[in-house]
C-alpha positions as CSV (number, residue, x, y, z in Angstrom):
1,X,-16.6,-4.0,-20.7
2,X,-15.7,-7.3,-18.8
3,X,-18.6,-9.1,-20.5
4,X,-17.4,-8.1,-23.8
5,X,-13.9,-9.5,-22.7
6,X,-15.3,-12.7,-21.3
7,X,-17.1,-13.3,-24.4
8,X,-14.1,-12.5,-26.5
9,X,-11.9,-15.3,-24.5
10,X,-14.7,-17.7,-24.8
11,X,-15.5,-17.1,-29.0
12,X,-11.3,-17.9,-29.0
13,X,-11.1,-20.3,-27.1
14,X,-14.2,-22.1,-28.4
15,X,-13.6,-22.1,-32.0
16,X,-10.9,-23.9,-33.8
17,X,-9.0,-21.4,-36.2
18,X,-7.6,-24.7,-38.0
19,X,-9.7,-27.1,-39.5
20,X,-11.0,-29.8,-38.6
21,X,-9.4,-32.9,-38.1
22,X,-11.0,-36.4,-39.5
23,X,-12.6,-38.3,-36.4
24,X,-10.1,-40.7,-33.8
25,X,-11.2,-44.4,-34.7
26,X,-8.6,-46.2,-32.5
27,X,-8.7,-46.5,-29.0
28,X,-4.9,-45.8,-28.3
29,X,-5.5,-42.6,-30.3
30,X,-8.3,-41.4,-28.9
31,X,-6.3,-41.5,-25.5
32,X,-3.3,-40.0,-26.6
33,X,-5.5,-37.1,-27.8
34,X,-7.4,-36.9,-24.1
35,X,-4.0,-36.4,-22.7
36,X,-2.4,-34.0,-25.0
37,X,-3.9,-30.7,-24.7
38,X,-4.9,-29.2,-28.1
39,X,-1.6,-26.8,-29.4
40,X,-3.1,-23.3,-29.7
41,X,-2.2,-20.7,-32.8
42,X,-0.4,-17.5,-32.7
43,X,-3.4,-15.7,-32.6
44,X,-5.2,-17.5,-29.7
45,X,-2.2,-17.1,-27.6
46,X,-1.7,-13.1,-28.4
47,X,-5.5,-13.1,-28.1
48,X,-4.9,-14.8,-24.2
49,X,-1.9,-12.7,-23.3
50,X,-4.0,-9.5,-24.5
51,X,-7.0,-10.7,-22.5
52,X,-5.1,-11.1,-19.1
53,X,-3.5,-8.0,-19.4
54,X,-7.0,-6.2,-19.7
55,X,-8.0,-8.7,-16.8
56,X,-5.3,-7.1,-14.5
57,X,-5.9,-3.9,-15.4
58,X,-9.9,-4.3,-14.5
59,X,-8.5,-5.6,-11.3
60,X,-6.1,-3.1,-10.1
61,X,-9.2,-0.3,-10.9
62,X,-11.6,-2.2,-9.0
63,X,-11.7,-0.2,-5.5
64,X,-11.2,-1.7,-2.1
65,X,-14.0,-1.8,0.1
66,X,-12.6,-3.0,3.3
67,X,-12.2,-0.9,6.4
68,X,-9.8,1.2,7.3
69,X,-8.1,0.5,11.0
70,X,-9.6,2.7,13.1
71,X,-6.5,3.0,15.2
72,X,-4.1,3.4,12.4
73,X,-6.4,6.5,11.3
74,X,-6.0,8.2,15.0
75,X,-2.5,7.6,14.7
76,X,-2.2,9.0,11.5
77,X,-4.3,11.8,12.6
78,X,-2.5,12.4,16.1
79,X,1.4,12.3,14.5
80,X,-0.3,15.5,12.1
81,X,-1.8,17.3,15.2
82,X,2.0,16.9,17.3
83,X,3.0,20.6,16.5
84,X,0.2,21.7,18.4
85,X,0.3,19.6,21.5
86,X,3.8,17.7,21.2
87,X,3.9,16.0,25.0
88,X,0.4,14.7,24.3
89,X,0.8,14.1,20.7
90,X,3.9,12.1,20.7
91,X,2.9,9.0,23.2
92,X,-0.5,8.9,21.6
93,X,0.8,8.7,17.9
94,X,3.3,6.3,18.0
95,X,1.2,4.1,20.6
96,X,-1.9,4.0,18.5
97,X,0.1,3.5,15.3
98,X,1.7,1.0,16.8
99,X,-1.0,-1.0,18.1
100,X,-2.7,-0.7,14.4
101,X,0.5,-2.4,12.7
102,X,0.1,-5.2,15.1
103,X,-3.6,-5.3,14.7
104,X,-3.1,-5.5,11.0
105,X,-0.6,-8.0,10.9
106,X,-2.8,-10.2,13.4
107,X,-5.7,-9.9,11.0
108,X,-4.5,-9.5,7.5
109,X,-6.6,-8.8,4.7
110,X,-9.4,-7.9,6.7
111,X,-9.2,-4.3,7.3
112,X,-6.6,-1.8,5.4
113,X,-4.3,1.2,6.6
114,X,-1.2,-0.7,7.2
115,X,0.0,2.8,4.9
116,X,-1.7,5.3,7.1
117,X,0.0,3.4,10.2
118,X,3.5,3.7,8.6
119,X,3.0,7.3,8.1
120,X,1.6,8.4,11.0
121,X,5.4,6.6,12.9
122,X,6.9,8.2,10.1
123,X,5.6,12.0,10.8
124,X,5.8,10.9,14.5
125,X,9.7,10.2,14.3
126,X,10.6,13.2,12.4
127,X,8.4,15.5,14.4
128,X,10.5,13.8,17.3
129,X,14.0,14.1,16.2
130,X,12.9,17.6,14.9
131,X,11.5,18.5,18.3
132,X,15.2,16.9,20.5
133,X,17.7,18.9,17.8
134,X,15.9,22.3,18.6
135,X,16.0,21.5,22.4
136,X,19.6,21.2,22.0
137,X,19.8,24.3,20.0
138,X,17.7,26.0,22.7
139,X,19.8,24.8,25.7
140,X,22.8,25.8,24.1
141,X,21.4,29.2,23.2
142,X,20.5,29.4,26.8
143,X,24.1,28.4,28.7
144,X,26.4,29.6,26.2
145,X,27.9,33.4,26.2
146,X,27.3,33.7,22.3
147,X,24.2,36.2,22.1
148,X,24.7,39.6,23.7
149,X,22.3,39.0,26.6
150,X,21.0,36.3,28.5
151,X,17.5,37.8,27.8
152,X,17.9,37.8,24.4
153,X,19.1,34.3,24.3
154,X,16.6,33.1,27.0
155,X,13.9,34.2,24.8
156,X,14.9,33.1,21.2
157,X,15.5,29.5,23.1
158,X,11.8,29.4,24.2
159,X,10.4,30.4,21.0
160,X,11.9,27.6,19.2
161,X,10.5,25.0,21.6
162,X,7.1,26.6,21.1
C-alpha cells in the first residue's frame, strides 16, 4: 500500500497536467524560471493533501517497538497489587513510578511507559486517600458512643482497614 502511494505522488508530481511550454532562450529568463517554483494545478495539490493524509495515517498504525521502562511497569504493577499488601505496596509504587518518570524524562524517546508510570501514581494516590478516609471512619467508629457496643464498633472499624 505505501508503494502504491509513493508511486502515485511521484506519477503527479512528475508529469505536467498542462502543456508544455516553448523552450527559455534568454538568459534572464531562464533564471527567473530556476527561481520560481513551477505553480501546481488543483488537482496536484488535492492529489498532495490526499497523499499526506494517507502518509499520517500509515504512520500513526505503524507500532512502536521501543521498550517499555522496566520500572514504570513495577510501579504500575505494584500500585494494582496495594489492596493486598498496602504498607508494602504504597512506598514501593510511588517510589518506582517515580523514579521511571525521571528515568523517562532523562532519556526521552528511548524507552516508552511514561503512561503506565502516570497510572501506576494515579492508582497509588487514590488507593491512598481511599485507604486515610476509612482510617478516619474506623477511628471514629472506634471512640465515638454511636454503635451499641464497643465490640460491635471495634470490629466493623477493623474490617474496613482490612
Amino acid at each position: 500500500m505505501r508503494l502504491l502511494l509513493i508511486l502515485f505522488a511521484l506519477l503527479f508530481s512528475t508529469l505536467p497536467l498542462q502543456p508544455a511550454q516553448a523552450a527559455v532562450t534568454t538568459p534572464n529568463e531562464a533564471a527567473l524560471a530556476e527561481r520560481q517554483p513551477a505553480k501546481r494545478s488543483f488537482k496536484e495539490k488535492l492529489a498532495m493533501k490526499w497523499l499526506a493524509k494517507k502518509a499520517k495515517k500509515a504512520q500513526k498504525k505503524t507500532k512502536d517497538t521501543r521498550p517499555v521502562n522496566k520500572l514504570a511497569l513495577a510501579g504500575f504493577i505494584c500500585a494494582l497489587l496495594i489492596p493486598l499488601m498496602p504498607f508494602l505496596f504504597f512506598v514501593s509504587a510511588i517510589t518506582l513510578c517515580i523514579l521511571a518518570l525521571k528515568e523517562l524524562k532523562d532519556n526521552p524517546g528511548k524507552e516508552r511507559g511514561r503512561g503506565l508510570a502516570i497510572a501506576g501514581l494515579t492508582i497509588s494516590g487514590l488507593l491512598l486517600v481511599a485507604f486515610i478516609v476509612i482510617s478516619i471512619i474506623a477511628l471514629f467508629a472506634i471512640f465515638t458512643a454511636t454503635f451499641t457496643s464497643a465490640a460491635f464498633a471495634s470490629f466493623l472499624a477493623l474490617s474496613l482497614i482490612i
